[in-house]
C-alpha positions in Angstrom: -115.3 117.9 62.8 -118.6 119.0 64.5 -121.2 120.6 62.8 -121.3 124.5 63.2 -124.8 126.5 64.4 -125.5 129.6 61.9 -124.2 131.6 64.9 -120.7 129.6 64.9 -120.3 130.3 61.0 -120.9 133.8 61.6 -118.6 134.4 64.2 -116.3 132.8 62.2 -117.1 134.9 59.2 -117.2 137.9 61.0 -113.0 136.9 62.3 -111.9 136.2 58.8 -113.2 140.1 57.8 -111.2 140.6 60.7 -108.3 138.5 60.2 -108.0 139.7 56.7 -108.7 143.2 57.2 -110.9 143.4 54.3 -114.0 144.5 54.3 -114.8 141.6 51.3 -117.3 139.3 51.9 -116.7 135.8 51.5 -119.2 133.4 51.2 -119.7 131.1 53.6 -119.0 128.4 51.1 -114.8 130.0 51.0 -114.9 130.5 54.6 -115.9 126.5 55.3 -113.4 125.8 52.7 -110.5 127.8 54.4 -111.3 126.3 57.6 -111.0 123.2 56.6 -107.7 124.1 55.3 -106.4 125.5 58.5 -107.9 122.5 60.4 -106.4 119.7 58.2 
């Protein structure tokens, strides 16, 4: 897996609010952790 620019990660953050609906933030920490997840 390639590392992610800031920009990547916070595109990708910005989705999961989406994704979720909530407005919660997640750290970026939980949102590398659920991608990795997804991506196993």
């Amino acid at each position: 897996m390639e590392r992610m620019s800031v920009q990547e990660i916070n595109n990708m953050l910005l989705w999961f609010n989406k994704a979720t609906g909530k407005n919660t933030r997640i750290t970026q920490y939980e949102a590398l952790d659920r991608l990795k997840q997804v991506l196993k």
